[in-house]
Structures are given as C-alpha cells and as structure tokens.
C-alpha positions, 0 to 999 in steps of 0.5 A: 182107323174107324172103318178101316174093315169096314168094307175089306174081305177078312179071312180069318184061318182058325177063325172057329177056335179059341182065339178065332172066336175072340178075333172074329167079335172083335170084327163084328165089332169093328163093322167088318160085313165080310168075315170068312172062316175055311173050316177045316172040313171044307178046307185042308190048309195044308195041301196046296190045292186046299189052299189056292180053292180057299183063296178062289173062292173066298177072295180076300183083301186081308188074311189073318192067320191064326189056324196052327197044329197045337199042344202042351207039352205032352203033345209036342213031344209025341208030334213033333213031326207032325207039328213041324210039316203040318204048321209049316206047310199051311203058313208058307202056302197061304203066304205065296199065294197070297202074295200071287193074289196081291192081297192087301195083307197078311197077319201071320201069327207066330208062337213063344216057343219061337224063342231061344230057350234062356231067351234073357228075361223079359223077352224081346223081339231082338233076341228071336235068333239068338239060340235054339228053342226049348227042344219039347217044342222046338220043332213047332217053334222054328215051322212058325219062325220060318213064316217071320224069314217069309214074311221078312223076304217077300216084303225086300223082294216083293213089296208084300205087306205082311206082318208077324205078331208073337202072342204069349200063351193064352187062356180064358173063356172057350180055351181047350180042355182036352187032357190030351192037347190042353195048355197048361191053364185048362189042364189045371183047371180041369183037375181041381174042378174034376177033383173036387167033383169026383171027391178025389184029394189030390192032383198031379202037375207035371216038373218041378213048378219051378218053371215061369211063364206069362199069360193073356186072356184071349179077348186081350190078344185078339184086340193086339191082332186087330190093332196089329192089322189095322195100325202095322205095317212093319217087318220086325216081329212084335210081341203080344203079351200082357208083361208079367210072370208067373212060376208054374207053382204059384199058378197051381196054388192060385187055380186051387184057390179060385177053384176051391181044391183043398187036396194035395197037390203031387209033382212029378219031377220025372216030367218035363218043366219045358222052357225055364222061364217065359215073359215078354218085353210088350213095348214094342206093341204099344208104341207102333199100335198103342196095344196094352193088354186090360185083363187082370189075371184073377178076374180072367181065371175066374171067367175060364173056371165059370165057364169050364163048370158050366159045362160039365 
C-alpha cells in the first residue's frame, strides 16, 4: 500500500494528544502531504455545527477519530454523564456527516472499556456483547460501542467504509500526567519520581493491585491504526493490543524499580480496582493487516520515565 496517503486529505481528530502526535508521525512517515488536525479551540466536535464547519472547511477523503473525553478511574466516576454525552455526540456526528459527504472512509477508534466486565481472558472481539461493562467506566465504555452499531449499520444501509478498532490502554512518551485525569501508568510514574524528588518514603495506589491489565506503547498503536486505515476495510471490531498481562501489583513494583523508589509502597482497599483483569486476543489484527505490536514493555517504561524527568 506504498503511497496509499500519499495524496489523501486525512483528518486526524485529537490529532494534538497523546496518540494524536504518534498517528500524525506515523503520516508524515508515510508522505501524507495533507494532515488536518480540528483543534478543539477552533472546533466544538461535539456540536453539529462545529462538526458540518470542520468538514466544509477541511474536506476529507479519510477521518480518523481518536479525540475522546478521557480519564482513570477517578475521573470516570465523577463524569460519567459528561463522558457518556460528550464521546457520544462527537463520534456519531462525525460518522453522519461524513457519510453525507461520501468520505473514503472513517477509523473509528473504540475503547477497552467497551468490554463486558468478566470478558473471559484473553479478550476477543466476539465477546464484545456478551455483559455489561465495568460500571466505573461503563458510561464511556458503551458512548464508543454505540460508533461499532453505527459503523456496523451505515456500512449494510449505505455502503460507508467505516471500521472500528479496540486499543488496549496506552503508555509511553508524551501520556498525561495530570493526577486529575491520568491513566494509570503516568499516575505511577508521577508518584515515585515526585516521591523520590520531594524525599517522601511512601506512595499511595488505589484497590487491591490484584487487578490485571495490558499495556502498548503509543508509537505501537498509532502503526495498527495506519495499517487498519490502509489494509481493512471490514465491519467486525478488531483489537490493537500488544497480548500480555500485568497485575497492577507487579506494575507498581516494576515503575519503583525503574524509577528508583525504595519507600513504601501503601494500598488503598477503599479504592476501586476497576475491571478484574484486562488482555487482549490481537490475532485478529495480524491476520487482516499484518499489525504486531514491537515495543518491549521495559524498554517503553523507560522512555515514558525519561520523559516525564525532563520535564519537571
């Protein structure tokens, strides 16, 4: 598919976040000379008008959809309304007027939390119906399944070429750091190192840790999108993982010792664990599009540390 964007109008939405900045290289890499990013102070995606303006004036033969209303745990409790309007509103929106405009195609990008809540492990695309999700982060969970029932019913009804892909948690380079918002690798990361810079002896972690979960590094991701966007042209949702799991225990352990925290490390049972366990069945991704995640765990902690130090 050398060249397939080559010449192709690409609207990236949330092309300025995390994986945004990964999707966007990954264009640039590809000779994509015209990549269009609706930042959000130009553009209200989730008001129709917002949306139909961004369309007139950018003109896009593909979208790819990555801007979502995110958080941990803690933000997906106190927002679960605002999560649910906002995600939904901008994903359906963009999907009907991008079917009134006959776009090429349309990447909608979904979440794990889609996922029934004892989803048998590991996860596979099949068993996307079977329960409700976690309910701390149901409400986001089910605003991107509903773009999967879109995506599924304009394809039968209008021959729309849209796909939807299932990224597992990401991390690396660039991730939010916010203690407000962060996931749950930044907001680990964020502690030891502040810990260790603030001569604190302890850190505290929400839950048991008993709780699993499956990372990719950014960079790994935005290729599965690319390959997604430029080999699959199918209607069944497909994961983007990297295939392994990690109890949120080991997880702490092994950021202390690649951050150098010695203290003590305090849980708090009172917390929430979220979902009870989280990996994905990623067969699926390298047979339609030959997508395999690269980055060794380690190795892309590392990079996330390096880059949260020198920044603070």
């Amino acid at each position: 598919m050398a060249g397939f964007f080559e010449d192709k109008r690409v609207v990236v939405t949330g092309g300025a976040g995390f994986l945004g900045q990964y999707v966007l290289d990954g264009l640039k890499r590809r000779a994509c000379k015209n990549i269009l990013v609706p930042k959000i102070e130009d553009y209200d995606l989730i008001k129709l008008e917002e949306v139909k303006r961004m369309y007139d004036d950018m003109k896009p033969d593909i979208v790819i959809h990555l801007a979502a209303v995110v958080g941990g745990i803690g933000a997906n409790r106190e927002h679960p309304g605002k999560f649910f309007y906002e995600n939904l509103m901008m994903g359906v929106q963009l999907i009907e007027e991008g079917r009134l405009r006959d776009i090429e195609k349309f990447v909608a990008i979904g979440t794990i939390c889609a996922y029934p809540k004892f989803t048998p492990v590991p996860f596979k695309e099949e068993d996307l119906w079977a329960g409700y999700p976690e309910e701390t982060n149901a409400p986001y969970g089910l605003a991107k399944k509903m773009l999967l029932v879109q995506s599924q019913s304009y394809r039968q009804e209008y021959n729309f070429n849209s796909i939807f892909l299932l990224p597992v948690n990401l991390y690396g380079p660039g991730d939010n750091f916010n203690p407000e918002s962060s996931h749950v690798i930044p907001a680990l990361i964020k502690k030891c190192v502040d810990a260790q810079r603030e001569g604190t002896n302890y850190i505290e972690c929400w839950g048991t840790g008993s709780a699993s979960r499956e990372f990719i590094y950014a960079e790994d991701a935005a290729k599965g999108i690319l390959l997604a966007t430029e080999h699959y042209n199918g209607s069944e949702p497909v994961n983007i993982g990297a295939g392994f799991e990690i109890t949120i225990k080991e997880l702490v352990r092994k950021i202390a010792e690649l951050t150098g925290f010695k203290g003590e490390i305090r849980w708090d049972s009172s917390k929430p664990d979220g979902q009870p366990r989280r990996c994905l069945d990623t067969t699926k991704a390298k047979e339609l599009f030959g997508f395999e995640a690269k980055t060794d765990f380690d190795t892309g902690l590392k990079a996330a540390i390096d880059w949260y130090r020198k920044r603070i």
